[in-house]
C-alpha positions in Angstrom: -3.3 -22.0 -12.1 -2.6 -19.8 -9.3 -6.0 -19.3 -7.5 -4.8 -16.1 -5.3 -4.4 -14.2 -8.5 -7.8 -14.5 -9.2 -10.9 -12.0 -8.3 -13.2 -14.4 -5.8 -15.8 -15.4 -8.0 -13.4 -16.1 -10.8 -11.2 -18.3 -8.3 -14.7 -20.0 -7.0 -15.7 -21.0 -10.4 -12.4 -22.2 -10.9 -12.5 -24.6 -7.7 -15.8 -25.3 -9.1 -15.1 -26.9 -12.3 -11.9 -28.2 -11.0 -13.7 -30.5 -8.2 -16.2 -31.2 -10.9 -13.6 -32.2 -13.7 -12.3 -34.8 -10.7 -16.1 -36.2 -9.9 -15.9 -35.0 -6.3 -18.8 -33.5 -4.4 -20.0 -29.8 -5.2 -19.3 -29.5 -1.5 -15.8 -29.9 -1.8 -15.3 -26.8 -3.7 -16.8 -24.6 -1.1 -14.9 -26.4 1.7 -11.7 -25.7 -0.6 -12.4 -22.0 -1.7 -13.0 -21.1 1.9 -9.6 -22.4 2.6 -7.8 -19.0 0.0 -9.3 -16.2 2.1 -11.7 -16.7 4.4 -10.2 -19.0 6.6 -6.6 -19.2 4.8 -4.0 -21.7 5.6 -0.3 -22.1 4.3 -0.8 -24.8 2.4 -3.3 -27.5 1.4 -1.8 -30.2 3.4 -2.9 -27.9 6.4 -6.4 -28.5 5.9 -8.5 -31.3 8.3 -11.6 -31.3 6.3 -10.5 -32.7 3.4 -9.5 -36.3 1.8 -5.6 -37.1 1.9 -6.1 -37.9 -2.3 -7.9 -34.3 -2.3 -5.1 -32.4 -0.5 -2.7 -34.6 -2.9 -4.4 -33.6 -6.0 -4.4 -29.3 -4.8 -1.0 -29.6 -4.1 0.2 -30.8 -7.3 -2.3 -28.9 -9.4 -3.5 -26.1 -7.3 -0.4 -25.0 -5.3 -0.7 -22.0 -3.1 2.3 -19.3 -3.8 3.7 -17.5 -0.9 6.3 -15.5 -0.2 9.2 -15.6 2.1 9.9 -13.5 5.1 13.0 -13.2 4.9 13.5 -10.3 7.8 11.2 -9.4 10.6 12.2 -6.1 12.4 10.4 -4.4 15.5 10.6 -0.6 16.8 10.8 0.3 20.0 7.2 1.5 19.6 5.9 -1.6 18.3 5.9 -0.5 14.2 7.0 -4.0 12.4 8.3 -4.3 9.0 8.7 -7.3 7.1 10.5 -7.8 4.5 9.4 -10.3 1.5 11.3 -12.5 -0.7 9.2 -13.2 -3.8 11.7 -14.5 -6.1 15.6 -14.8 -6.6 15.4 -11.1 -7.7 12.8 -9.2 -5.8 12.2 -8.5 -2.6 9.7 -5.9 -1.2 8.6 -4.1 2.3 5.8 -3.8 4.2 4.6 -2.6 7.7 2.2 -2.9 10.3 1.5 -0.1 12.8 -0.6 -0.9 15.4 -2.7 1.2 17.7 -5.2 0.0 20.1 -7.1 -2.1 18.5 -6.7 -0.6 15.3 -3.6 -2.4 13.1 -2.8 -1.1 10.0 -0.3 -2.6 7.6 1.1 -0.1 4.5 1.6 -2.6 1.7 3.6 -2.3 -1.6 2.4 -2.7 -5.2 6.0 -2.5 -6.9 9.5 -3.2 -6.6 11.4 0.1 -6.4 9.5 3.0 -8.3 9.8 4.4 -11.8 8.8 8.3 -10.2 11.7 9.8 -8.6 10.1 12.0 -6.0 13.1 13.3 -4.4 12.6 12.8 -0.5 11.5 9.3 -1.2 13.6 6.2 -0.4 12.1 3.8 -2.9 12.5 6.3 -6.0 16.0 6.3 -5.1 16.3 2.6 -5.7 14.5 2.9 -9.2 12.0 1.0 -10.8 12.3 -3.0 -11.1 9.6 -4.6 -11.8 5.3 -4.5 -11.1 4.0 -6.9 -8.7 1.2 -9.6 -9.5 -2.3 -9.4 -7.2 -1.4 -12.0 -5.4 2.3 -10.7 -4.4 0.5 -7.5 -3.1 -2.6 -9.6 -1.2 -0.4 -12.1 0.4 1.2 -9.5 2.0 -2.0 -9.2 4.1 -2.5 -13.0 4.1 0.8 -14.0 5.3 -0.4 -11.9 8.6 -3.7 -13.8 9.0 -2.0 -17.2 8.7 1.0 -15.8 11.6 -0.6 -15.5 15.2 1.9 -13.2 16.3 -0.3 -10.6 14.5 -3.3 -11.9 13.1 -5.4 -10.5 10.0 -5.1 -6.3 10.4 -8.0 -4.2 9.7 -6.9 -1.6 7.8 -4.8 -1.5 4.8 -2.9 1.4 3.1 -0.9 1.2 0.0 1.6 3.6 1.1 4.4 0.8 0.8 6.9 0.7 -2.0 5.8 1.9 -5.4 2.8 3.9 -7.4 0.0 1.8 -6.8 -1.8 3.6 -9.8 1.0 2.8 -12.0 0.3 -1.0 -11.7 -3.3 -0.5 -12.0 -3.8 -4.0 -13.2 -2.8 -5.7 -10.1 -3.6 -3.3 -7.7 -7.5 -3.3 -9.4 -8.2 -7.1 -8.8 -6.2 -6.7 -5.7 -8.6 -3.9 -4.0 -11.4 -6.6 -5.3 -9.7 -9.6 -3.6 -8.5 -7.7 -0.2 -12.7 -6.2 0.0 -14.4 -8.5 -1.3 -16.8 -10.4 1.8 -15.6 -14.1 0.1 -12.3 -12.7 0.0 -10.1 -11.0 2.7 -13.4 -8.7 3.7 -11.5 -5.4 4.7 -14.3 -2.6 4.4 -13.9 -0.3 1.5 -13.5 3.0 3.9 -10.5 0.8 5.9 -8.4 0.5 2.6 -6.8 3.7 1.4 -5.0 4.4 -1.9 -1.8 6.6 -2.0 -1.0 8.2 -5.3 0.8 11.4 -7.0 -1.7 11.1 -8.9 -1.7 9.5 -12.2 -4.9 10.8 -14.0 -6.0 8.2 -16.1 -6.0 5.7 -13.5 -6.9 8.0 -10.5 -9.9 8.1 -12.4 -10.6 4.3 -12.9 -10.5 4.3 -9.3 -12.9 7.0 -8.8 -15.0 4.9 -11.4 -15.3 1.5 -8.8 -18.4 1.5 -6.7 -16.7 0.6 -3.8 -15.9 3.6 -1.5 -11.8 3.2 -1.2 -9.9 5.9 0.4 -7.7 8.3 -1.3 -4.9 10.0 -0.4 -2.8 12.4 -2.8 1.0 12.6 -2.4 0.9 16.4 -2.9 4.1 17.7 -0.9 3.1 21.5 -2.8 0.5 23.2 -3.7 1.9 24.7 -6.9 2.8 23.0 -10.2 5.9 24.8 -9.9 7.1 24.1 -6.6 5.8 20.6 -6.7 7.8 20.0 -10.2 10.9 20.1 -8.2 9.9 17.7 -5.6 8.2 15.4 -8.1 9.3 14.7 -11.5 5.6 13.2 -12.3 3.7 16.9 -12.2 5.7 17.3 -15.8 3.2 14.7 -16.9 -0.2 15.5 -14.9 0.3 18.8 -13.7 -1.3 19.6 -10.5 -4.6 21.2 -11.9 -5.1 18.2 -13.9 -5.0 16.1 -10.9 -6.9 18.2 -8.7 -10.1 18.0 -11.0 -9.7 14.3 -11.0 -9.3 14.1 -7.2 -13.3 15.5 -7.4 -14.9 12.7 -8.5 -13.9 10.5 -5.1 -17.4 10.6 -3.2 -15.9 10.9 0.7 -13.4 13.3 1.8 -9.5 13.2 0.5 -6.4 13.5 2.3 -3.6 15.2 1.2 -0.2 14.4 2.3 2.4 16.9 2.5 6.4 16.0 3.8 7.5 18.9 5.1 11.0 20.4 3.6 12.8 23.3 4.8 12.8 26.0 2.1 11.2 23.7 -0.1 7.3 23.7 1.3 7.5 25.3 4.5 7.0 29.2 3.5 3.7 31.3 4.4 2.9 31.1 1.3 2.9 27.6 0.3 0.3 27.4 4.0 -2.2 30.0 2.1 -1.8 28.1 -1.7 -2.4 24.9 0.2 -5.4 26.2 2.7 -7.0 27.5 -0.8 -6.6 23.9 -2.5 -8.1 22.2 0.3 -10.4 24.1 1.1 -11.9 23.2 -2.2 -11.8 19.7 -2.0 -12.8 19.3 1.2 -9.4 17.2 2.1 -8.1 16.8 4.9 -4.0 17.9 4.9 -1.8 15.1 6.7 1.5 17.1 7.7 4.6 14.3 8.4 7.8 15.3 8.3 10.6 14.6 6.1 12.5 11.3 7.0 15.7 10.8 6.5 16.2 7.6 3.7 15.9 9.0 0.7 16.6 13.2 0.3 20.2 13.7 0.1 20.5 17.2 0.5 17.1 18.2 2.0 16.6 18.9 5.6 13.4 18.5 7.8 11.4 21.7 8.5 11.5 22.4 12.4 9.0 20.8 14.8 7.9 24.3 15.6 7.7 25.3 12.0 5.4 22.9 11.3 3.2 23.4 14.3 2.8 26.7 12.9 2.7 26.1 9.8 -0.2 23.5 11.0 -1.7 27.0 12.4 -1.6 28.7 9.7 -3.7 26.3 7.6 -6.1 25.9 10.3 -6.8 29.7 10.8 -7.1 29.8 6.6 -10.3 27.3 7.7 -8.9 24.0 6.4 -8.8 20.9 7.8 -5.2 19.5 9.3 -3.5 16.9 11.3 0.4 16.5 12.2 0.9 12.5 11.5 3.4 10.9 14.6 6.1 9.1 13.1 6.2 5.5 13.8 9.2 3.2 13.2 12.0 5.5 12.0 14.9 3.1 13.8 13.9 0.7 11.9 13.3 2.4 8.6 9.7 2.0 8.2 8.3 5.6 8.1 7.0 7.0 5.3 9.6 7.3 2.7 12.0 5.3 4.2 11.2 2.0 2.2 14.1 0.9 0.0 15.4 -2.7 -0.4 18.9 -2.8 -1.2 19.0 -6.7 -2.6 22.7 -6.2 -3.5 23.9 -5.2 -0.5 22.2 -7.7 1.7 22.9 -10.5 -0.5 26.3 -9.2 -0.5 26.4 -9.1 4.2 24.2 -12.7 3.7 27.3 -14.2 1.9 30.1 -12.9 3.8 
């Protein structure tokens, strides 16, 4: 059994019967489900409250999974990104951007991605395979148990992959990172990035917790967004729009800027119109070099007035600062070639 895959309560009845089955103390249980979350250490041999023939027994039939960081890079502005080993074949990124006292870390839900948005790094790399709860959580674990960084406070699945595509996982894992006997991140300091697939889009919008959600919209037309994202062939934008209104607190919207793609007058008065209606807030980043071969970055004055534009049409806008683009960890960037560094590791 692997105890980090399970919601809290489940893994706490677990421990439960598990120190019962052995004829230990009840106390023992809440001394070892402490040790998953709350106060989380690498292993069970770690502990100093416990027996030696209790730590024994956890290791051989409780065993805590962890990944392996297998690279640690740091920008010049103090972005890192990590990069996790979780088996022979899969590897995945993550990063933390810290400001003030506010640290942030952008996780993954999936090796690669099945969607093919065209400025986007991890698309390129295609889809490999979904990850489990605990693969996504430990990527916030791991930087509890390190005291270089410490647990962060915010959490954005904005890393590699469609969260709402592995619904599953990313479900219990929302559970696990908010829940107060498990990781106990607020629900308004964890935020969901999706292109929005409906279905699920509205299962979140369904939990009682008030997650954060931000839309990958990059254009506001079905028509102009179709080229940029293969996925508005299958929930066109209108269809996602009216499932974006069922989220309680206000949305963001996140919008790469393209030259001659999304950048036109236009597209500012389509996208003022849209947001206005939901009430969302537009993010405006732009595009990243990574993953759109052929595509070039509006200019920094474009988008400032661009930026202008939307705010004189009365919505609500904000021009996100790139962090950690020399070492690849701005958005879109994201893409694990494991060929090619297995193939540098070997020479």
């Amino acid at each position: 059994m692997n105890l980090l895959d399970l919601t809290p309560d489940e893994a706490e009845s677990a421990v439960s019967q598990w120190i019962a089955d052995r004829g230990d103390p009840a106390y023992r249980a809440r001394q070892v489900f402490r040790r998953l979350w709350q106060r989380p250490v690498a292993a069970w041999c770690d502990t100093t409250d416990l027996p030696r023939t209790l730590v024994q027994a956890l290791e051989q039939d409780l065993p805590l999974q962890r990944p392996t960081l297998e690279t640690l890079q740091e920008s010049v502005d103090g972005t890192v990104k990590f990069l996790w080993r979780l088996d022979e074949n899969t590897a995945v990124e993550s990063v933390l951007i810290p400001d003030r006292k506010r640290r942030t870390l952008c996780v993954s839900s999936q090796a690669g991605c099945a969607y093919g948005c065209v400025f986007c790094a991890t698309g390129a790399m295609g889809f490999q395979r979904h990850l489990l709860p605990w693969e996504i959580t430990a990527q916030v674990r791991e930087l509890a148990l390190d005291p270089r960084f410490g647990a962060p406070t915010h959490v954005v699945f904005m890393g590699m992959g469609e969260p709402l595509h592995n619904w599953t996982a990313v479900d219990r894992a929302l559970t696990i990172l908010n829940h107060e006997r498990g990781m106990g991140i607020g629900a308004r300091r964890i935020t969901v990035s999706t292109i929005g697939i409906v279905p699920n889009l509205r299962r979140l919008a369904a939990r009682s917790e008030q997650f954060k959600v931000a839309l990958s919209l990059h254009a506001p037309t079905s028509h102009r967004r179709g080229r940029l994202m293969p996925v508005d062939r299958t929930y066109p934008l209108a269809e996602v729009l009216d499932a974006m209104r069922a989220f309680r607190k206000r949305v963001t919207f996140e919008y790469v800027m393209i030259k001659e793609m999304n950048d036109s007058e236009a597209d500012a008065r389509d996208l003022a119109q849209i947001a206005r209606d939901a009430g969302a807030l537009v993010n405006l980043l732009p595009l990243h070099p990574g993953g759109a071969q052929g595509l070039e970055p509006s200019s920094n004055d474009g988008i400032k007035q661009f930026a202008g534009l939307l705010r004189s049409l009365g919505a609500q806008v904000t021009i996100r600062r790139s962090r950690g683009l020399d070492i690849s960890g701005a958005c879109g960037q994201l893409r694990v070639d494991t060929t090619l560094r297995n193939d540098v590791e070997s020479k």
